[in-house]
C-alpha positions in Angstrom: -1.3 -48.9 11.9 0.2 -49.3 8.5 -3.6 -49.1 7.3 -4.7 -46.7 9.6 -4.1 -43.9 11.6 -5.5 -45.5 14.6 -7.2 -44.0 18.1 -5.5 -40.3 19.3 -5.4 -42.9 22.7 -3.6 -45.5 20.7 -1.2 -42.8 19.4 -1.0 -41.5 23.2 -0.3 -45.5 24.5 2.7 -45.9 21.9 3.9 -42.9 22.8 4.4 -43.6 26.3 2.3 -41.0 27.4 0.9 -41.4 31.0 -2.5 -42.8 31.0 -5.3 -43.7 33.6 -6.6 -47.1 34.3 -9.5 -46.7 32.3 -7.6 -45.7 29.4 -5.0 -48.5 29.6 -7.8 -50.9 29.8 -9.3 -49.4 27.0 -6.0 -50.1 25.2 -5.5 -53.3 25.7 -9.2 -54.1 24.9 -8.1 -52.3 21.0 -5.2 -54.3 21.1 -7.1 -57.5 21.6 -9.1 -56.6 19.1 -6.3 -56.7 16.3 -4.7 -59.1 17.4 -7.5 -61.3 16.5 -7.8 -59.3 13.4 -4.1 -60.5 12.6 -5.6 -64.5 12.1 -8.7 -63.7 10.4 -8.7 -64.1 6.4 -11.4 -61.9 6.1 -9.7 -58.8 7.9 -6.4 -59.8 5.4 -8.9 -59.6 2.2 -10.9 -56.8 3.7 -7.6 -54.6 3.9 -5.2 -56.0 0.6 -8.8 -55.4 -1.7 -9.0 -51.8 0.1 -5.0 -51.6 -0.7 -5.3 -52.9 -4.4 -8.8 -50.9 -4.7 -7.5 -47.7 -4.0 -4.4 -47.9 -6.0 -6.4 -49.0 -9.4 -8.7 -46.5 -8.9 -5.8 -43.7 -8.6 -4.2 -44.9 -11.4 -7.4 -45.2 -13.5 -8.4 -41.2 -11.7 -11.7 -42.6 -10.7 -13.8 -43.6 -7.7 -16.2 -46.7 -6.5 -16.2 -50.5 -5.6 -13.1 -52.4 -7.5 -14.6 -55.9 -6.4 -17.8 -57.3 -6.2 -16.7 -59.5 -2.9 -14.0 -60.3 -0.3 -13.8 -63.7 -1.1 -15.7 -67.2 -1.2 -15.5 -69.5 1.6 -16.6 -73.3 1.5 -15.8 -75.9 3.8 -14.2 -79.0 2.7 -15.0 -82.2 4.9 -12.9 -84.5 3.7 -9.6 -85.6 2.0 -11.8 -86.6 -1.0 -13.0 -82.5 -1.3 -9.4 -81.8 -1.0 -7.6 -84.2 -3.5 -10.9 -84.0 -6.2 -11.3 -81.0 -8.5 -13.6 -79.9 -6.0 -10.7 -77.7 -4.0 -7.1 -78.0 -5.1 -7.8 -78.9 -8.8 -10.0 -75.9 -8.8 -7.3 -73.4 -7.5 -4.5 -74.8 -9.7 -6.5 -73.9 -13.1 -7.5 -70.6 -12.0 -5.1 -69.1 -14.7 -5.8 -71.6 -16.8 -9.4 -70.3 -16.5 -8.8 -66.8 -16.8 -6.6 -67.4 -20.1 -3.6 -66.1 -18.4 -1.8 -69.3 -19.1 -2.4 -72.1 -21.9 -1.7 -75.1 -19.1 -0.8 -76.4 -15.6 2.9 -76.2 -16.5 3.3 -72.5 -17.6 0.5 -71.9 -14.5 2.9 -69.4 -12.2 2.2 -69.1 -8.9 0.1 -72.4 -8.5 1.2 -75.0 -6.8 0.6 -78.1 -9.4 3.5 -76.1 -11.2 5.7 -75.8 -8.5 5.0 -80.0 -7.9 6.0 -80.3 -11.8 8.7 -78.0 -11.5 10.3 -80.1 -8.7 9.7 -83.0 -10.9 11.7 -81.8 -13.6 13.9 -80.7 -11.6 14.8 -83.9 -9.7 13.3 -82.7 -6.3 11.5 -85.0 -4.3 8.3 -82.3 -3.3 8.2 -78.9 -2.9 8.8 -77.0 0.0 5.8 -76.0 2.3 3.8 -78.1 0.1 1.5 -81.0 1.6 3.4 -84.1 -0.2 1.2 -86.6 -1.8 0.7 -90.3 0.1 -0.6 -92.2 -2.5 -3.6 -94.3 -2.4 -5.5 -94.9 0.8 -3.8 -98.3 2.5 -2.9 -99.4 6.3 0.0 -97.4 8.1 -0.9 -94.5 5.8 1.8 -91.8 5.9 1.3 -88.2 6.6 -0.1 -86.6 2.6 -2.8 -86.3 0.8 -4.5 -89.3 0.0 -4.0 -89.6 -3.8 -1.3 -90.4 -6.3 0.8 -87.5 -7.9 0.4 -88.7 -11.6 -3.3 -89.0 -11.0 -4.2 -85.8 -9.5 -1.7 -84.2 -12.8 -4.1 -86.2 -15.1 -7.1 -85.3 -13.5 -5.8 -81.4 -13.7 -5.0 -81.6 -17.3 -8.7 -83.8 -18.2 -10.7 -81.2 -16.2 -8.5 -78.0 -17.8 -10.0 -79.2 -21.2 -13.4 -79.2 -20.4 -14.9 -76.1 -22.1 -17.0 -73.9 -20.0 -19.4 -70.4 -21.5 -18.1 -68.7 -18.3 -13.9 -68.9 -18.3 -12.4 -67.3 -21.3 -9.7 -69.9 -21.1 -8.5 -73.9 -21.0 -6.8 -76.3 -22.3 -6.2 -77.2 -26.0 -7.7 -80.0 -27.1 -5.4 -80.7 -29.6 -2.8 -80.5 -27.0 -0.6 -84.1 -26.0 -1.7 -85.0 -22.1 0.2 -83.5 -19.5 2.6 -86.4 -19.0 3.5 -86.4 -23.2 4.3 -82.8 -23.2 6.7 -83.1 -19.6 8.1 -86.1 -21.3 7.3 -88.7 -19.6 6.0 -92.2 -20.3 3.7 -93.8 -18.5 6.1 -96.8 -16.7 8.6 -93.7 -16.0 6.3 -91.6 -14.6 5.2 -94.5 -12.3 7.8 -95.0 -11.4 9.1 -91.8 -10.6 5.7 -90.7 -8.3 5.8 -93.9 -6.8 9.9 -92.7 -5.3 8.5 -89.5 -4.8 5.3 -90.7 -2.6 7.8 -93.1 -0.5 10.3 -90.1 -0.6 13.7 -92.0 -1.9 16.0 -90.3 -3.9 14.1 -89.0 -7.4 17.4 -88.1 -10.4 20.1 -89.3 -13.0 22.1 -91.1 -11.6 25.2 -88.8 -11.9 22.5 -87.1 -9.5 22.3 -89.5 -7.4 25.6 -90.4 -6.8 26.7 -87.0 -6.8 24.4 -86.2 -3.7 25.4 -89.4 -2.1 28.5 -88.0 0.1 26.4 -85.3 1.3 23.4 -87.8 3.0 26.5 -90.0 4.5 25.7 -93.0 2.1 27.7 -95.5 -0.2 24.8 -97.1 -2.3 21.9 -95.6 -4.0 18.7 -97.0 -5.1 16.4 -94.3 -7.0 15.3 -94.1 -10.2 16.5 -92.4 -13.6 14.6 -90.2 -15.5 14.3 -90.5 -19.3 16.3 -88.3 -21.3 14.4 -85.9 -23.1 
């Protein structure tokens, strides 16, 4: 009803207004109906395009479609379509893509720079994110099947390659994704490899400063480099 001015029998119902059986079913048979609108992805496009549409097209004083689509919609069947640059890669380089931003790092809004961010920030995973497990073994742990340092490397390799349809990607010329975080490659191993077991990832002024407050004496984590 923010949308819309719904049914005059709607407006009646919320009103409190007395209504006969008939009506009351008819009601709750609307209100069924949004509800299930409520969980579906396409009524949540269908009304935030409609939204955005109609405000670009007042601001710009003209009239007719603003998009060429809702959305796209493929189904991923495995971990493999998840963790590859078939899905998540393909999301986190959208800006990337569209030249809004020169790499992964500077990417707002995606969530391979909220993963870095936490990095640098001596977090072991972002919230509401799906942690990374590390490679596939026995007694797998709850994540996504892959190792942090190598889904970052294959982000920043498949942000190079050039393509006649994006405007934008990564430089070349630019030092890997690691270099430029500054990282080497034995800290950085080291550092996933914490953050995939999830111990405790900092300095160790960090570390030992957090100690009192997760009711322990001894630490074991790792130090990041200085940079």
């Amino acid at each position: 009803l923010s949308f819309h001015h719904g049914p005059a029998l709607i407006r009646r119902f919320i009103q409190g207004d007395k209504l006969s059986e008939a009506e009351t079913e008819r009601c709750n048979e609307i209100i069924e109906a949004w509800r299930e609108r409520l969980v579906s992805i396409s009524w949540f496009m269908r009304l935030i395009n409609q939204h955005i549409a109609s405000e670009a097209n007042r601001e710009d004083n003209c009239t007719g479609h603003f998009w060429e689509g809702r959305f796209k919609s493929q189904a991923l069947l495995d971990e493999k379509a998840v963790a590859a640059a078939a899905a998540m890669a393909y999301v986190d380089l959208n800006p990337v893509r569209a030249a809004i931003a020169e790499a992964p790092e500077t990417s707002d809004y995606t969530s391979v720079k909220a993963r870095i961010d936490a990095i640098e920030s001596n977090k072991a995973s972002p919230p509401g994110l799906f942690p990374f497990a590390g490679n596939p073994r026995e007694n797998m742990p709850d994540g996504i099947p892959f190792r942090l340092m190598d889904y970052l490397a294959l982000v920043d390799w498949t942000g190079r390659q050039v393509r006649d349809d994006k405007r934008g990607h990564i430089d070349n010329t630019s030092p890997p994704l690691l270099e430029r975080l500054g990282f080497d490659a034995k800290s950085w191993l080291a550092t996933c490899t914490l953050i995939e077991q999830g111990g405790i990832v900092g300095t160790e002024t960090a570390i030992k400063a957090a100690l009192p407050h997760l009711q322990r004496k001894r630490f074991s984590g790792f130090r990041l480099p200085n940079r």
